[in-house]
C-alpha angles and dihedrals in degrees: 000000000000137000092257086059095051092047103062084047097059095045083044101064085039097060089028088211133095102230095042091057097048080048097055088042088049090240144131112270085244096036081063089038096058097047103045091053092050080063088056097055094037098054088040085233139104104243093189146020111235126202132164084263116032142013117221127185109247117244085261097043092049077067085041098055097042092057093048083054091059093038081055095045090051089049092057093048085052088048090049091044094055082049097063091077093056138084101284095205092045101058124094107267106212107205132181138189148187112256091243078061129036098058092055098047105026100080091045103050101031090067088047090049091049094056092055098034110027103153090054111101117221133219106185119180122174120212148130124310090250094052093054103049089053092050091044086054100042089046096246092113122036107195118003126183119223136164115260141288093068123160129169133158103254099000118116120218130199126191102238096187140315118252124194119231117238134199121238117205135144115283083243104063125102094249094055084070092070125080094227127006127238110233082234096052087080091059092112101025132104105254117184118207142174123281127256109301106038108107082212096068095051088044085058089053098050098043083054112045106188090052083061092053097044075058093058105037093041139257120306092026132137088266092058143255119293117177117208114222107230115276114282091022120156137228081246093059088047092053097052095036084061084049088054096057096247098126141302123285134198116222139175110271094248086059104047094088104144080200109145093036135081120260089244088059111053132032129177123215120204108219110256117248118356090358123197115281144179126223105218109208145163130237121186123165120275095232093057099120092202099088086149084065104052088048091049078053096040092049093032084060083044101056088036086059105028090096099050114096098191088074134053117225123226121236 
């Protein structure tokens, strides 16, 4: 038995197919195959349940798999604690985001870190909330930086800075005519928002509240329209379906660049009073030992936003 092993077990009952999980391990479909089968024969149990269509973990696989999560854990604690002795700023830094994120403060922070740490190498991987905290407990992530609320056994957040939401729309359109928009201004409008999966577009629902309940009680009611973007969707899609005259959306400030298009197209609102916001932080696990490096990547988002006025900073 060894971690690999153990490892393609666990991302296999995760993806639940064959060919996902060789593709997360960055194997061949029958390298994972193999090896997950020689398990099998070493442990004397079937570890899964295999169809034309899906792949499930078996009753006593599903307690298989979970202890191969905290073997995998502890691996990564022992890995941390053999780093404390290195060069903190030398060693790879492995960093994730979530995708209404990452586009918008990469390119800004990773020249800044570099500065600082530029003999640290960087992996960087955007993704789901979900996805991320997995990956930060398993090892697999260092410091990843998510929207708040965040909350982890073990893990350590800290509040980065606070950024309003806008609303996008054409520069055509009536709203674009006020100053600032009421959350309830957009009751009968068509709103277009990210698909399942993405924690800004809860954040959205709960912020608006009316836009939760059009969600509930279904599309062209009293309560309003609201368009789904199709699952998986991206910030970006919203931005040039609005272009596109399909509806309105409302996006974190940092994402409501009307770049690519001309000024007479796209216009962005402010809410009006104590408009929506996000709170933008990092998590890392408490055992990391580099705590040089997440202050090189706290101080290296710092110096990327200080000069926007559209967020606040967070002492």
């Amino acid at each position: 038995m060894t971690l690999t092993e153990l490892r393609y077990i666990v991302t296999l009952a995760q993806e639940q197919h064959f060919g996902r999980a060789a593709e997360r391990c960055f194997v061949s479909q029958p390298t994972l195959s193999i090896a997950v089968k020689k398990l099998e024969e070493e442990l004397g149990v079937a570890l899964f349940e295999r169809s034309k269509s899906r792949v499930s973990a078996t009753p006593l696989g599903e307690k298989i798999v979970a202890q191969a999560n905290l073997v995998l854990e502890q691996t990564s604690a022992i890995k941390d604690l053999a780093n404390e002795g290195k060069d903190q700023l030398s060693s790879p830094l492995s960093i994730g985001a979530i995708f209404t994120i990452g586009p918008y403060l990469l390119p800004f922070f990773i020249p800044e870190l570099q500065k600082e740490a530029s003999s640290m190498p960087l992996y960087v991987e955007e993704g789901y909330t979900a996805t991320l905290r997995n990956k930060l407990r398993k090892g697999e992530l260092d410091v990843i930086v998510v929207a708040l609320p965040f909350t982890e056994a073990d893990v350590v957040t800290q509040p980065l800075y606070e950024e309003p939401f806008v609303v996008l729309m054409r520069k055509d359109h009536p709203l674009a005519a006020l100053d600032s928009i009421a959350p309830d201004s957009l009751d009968q409008e068509e709103v277009l928002l990210l698909g399942e999966g993405h924690c800004f577009r809860d954040q959205v629902l709960e912020t608006c509240p009316n836009l939760k309940m059009s969600m509930e009680n279904g599309a062209n009611t009293a309560h309003g329209k609201i368009r789904t973007a199709a699952e998986g969707s991206s910030l970006e899609t919203l931005r040039h379906m609005v272009a596109s005259g399909l509806g309105i959306t409302i996006l974190p400030v940092s994402a409501a660049s009307t770049a690519g298009y001309s000024e007479d197209v796209m216009v962005t609102r402010p809410f009006s009073g104590n408009g929506p916001k996000r709170t933008v932080a990092l998590a890392w696990r408490a055992s990391f030992p580099r705590f040089k490096a997440v202050d090189a990547l706290r101080g290296a988002i710092r110096r990327s936003q200080q000069n926007n006025s559209l967020i606040s900073l967070i002492n």
